[in-house]
LOTIFI-850406 format. One record per residue (C-alpha): residue number from 1; residue in one letter; x, y, z. Coordinates in pm, whole numbers, plus 50000, padded with zeros to 5 digits. Layout:
BEGIN
PATOR     n   res      px      py      pz
PATOR   NUM     a       X       Y       Z
...
***
This chain:
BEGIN
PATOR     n   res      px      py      pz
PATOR     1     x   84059   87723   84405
PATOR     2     x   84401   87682   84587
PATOR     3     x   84720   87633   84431
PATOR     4     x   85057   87494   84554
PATOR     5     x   85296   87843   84406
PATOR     6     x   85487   88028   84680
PATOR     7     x   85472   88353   84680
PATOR     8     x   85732   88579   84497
PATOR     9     x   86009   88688   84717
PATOR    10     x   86118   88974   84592
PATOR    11     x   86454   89091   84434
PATOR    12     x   86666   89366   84524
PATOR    13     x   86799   89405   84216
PATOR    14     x   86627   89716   84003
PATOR    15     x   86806   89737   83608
PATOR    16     x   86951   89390   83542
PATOR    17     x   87292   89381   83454
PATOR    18     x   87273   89390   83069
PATOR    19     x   87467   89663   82891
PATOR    20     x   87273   89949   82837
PATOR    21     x   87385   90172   82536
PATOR    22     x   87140   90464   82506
PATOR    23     x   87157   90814   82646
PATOR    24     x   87437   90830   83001
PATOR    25     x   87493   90521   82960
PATOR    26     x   87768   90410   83182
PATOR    27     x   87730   90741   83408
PATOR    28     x   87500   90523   83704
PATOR    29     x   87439   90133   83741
PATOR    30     x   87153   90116   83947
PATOR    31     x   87162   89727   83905
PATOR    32     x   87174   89694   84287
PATOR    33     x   86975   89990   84410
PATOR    34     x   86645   89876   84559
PATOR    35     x   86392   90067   84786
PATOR    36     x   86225   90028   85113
PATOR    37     x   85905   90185   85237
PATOR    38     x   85874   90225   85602
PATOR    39     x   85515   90339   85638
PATOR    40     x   85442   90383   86053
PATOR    41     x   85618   90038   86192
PATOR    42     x   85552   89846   85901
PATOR    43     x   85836   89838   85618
PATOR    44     x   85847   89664   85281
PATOR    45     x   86058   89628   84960
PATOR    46     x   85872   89809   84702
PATOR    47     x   86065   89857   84401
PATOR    48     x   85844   90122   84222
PATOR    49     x   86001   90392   84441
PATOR    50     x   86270   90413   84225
PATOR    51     x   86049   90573   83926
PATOR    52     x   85790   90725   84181
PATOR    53     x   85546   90455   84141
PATOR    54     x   85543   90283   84504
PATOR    55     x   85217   90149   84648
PATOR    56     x   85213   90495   84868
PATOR    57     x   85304   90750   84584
PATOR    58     x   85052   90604   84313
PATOR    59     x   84783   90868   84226
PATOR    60     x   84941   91078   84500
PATOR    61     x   84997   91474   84372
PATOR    62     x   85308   91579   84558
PATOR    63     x   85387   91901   84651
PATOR    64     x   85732   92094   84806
PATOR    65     x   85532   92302   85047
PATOR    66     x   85473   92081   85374
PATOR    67     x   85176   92342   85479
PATOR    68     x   85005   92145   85145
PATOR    69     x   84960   91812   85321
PATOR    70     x   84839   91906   85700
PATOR    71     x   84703   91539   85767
PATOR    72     x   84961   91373   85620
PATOR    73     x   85123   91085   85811
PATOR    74     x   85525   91028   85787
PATOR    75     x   85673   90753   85577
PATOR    76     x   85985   90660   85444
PATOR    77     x   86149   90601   85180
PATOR    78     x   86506   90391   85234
PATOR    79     x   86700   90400   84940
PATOR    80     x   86946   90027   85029
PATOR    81     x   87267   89950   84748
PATOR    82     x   87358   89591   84736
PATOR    83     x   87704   89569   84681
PATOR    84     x   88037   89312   84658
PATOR    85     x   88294   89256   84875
PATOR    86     x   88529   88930   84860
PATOR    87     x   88354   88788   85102
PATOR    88     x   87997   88846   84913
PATOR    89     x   87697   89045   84863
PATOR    90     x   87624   89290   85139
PATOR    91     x   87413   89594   85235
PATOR    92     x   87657   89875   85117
PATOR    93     x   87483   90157   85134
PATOR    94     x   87148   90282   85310
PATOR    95     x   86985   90601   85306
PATOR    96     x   86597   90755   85419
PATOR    97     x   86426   91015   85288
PATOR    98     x   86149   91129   85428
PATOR    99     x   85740   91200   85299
PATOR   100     x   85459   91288   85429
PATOR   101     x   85138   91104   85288
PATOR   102     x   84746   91197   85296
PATOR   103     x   84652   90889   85093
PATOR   104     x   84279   91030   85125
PATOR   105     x   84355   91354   84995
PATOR   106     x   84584   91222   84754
PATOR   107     x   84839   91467   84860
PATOR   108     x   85192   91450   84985
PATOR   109     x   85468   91555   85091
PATOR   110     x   85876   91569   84964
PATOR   111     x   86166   91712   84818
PATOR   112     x   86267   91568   84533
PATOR   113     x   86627   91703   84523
PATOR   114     x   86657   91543   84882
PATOR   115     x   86544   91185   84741
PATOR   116     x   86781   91200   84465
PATOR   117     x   87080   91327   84665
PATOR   118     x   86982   91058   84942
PATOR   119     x   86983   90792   84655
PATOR   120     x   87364   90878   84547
PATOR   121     x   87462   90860   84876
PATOR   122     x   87333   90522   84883
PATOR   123     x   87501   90392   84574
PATOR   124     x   87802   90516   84685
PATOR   125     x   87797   90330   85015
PATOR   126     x   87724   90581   85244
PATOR   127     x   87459   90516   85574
PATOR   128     x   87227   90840   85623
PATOR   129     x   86964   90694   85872
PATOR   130     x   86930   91070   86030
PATOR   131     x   86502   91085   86158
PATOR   132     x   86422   90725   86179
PATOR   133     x   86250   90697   86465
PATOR   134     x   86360   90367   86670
PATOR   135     x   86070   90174   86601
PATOR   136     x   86122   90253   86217
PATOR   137     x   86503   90144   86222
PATOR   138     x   86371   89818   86403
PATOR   139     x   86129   89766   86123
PATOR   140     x   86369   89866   85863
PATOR   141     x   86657   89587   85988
PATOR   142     x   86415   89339   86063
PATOR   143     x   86337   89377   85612
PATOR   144     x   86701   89381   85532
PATOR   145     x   86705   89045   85751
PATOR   146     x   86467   88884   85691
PATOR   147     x   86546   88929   85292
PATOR   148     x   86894   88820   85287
PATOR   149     x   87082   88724   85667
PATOR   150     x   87422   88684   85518
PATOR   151     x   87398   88997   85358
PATOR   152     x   87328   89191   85662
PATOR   153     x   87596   89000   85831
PATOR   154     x   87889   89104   85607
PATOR   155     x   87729   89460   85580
PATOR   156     x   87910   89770   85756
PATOR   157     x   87930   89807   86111
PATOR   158     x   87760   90168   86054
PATOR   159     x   87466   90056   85935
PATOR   160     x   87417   89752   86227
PATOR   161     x   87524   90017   86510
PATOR   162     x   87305   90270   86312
PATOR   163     x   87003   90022   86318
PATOR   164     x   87084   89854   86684
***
């Protein structure tokens, strides 16, 4: 049976932009913080990366000892802020993080402390695109493109020189 829906494009928008009034509330807006998975030269906006839950890390056990995960293949993931300037929304801030998967083990790969640090930078508008080899960065803009052109347009010159 066929129906006439389009598919669900996807938001980059993580924590909508309702007050929140519990516990730190006020200490981090993540209301434009979204995630990208770069896994070998295929990338994707997968928004359960933020809580650990991406297509990738599901049922994965992750450990901090690379020797753990001997078969596991690289992947990304690229933490991306969507921010304001007065021209617009924009691409403010990019960062990658690295992993190493064995999806048939069920065993990876990261630092944690390295994915959190990696996801401040982003929020705070930094680019950190340091390992991404050049046919991830081509994958990577060719996401953050195709999702929103004006956006990448008014984004930094860093990140288009960093992803040239």
């Amino acid at each position: 049976m066929e129906t006439n829906e389009k598919p669900k494009k996807l938001s980059l928008n993580v924590v909508s932009s309702k007050e929140h009034k519990g516990f730190g509330a006020g200490a981090l807006d993540l209301s434009g913080l979204s995630s990208v998975i770069i896994d070998g030269d295929e990338a994707y906006i997968d928004l359960g990366a933020i809580h650990a839950k991406s297509k990738i890390e599901r049922g994965v056990k992750f450990s901090v000892n690379k020797d753990d995960v001997p078969n596991g293949r690289k992947c990304w993931i690229v933490w991306v802020n969507v921010g304001r300037s007065e021209d617009g929304a924009l691409y403010s801030g990019v960062a990658a993080c690295e992993m190493l998967v064995d999806s048939e083990a069920r065993r990876g790969w990261k630092i944690l402390a390295d994915h959190v640090n990696k996801m401040d930078y982003a929020l705070k508008g930094r680019i950190v695109l340091d390992g991404l080899s050049e046919t991830e960065k081509a994958a990577l803009k060719q996401v953050l493109v195709q999702h929103n052109g004006e956006w990448w347009e008014r984004s930094p010159e860093a990140l288009k020189m960093g992803l040239a």
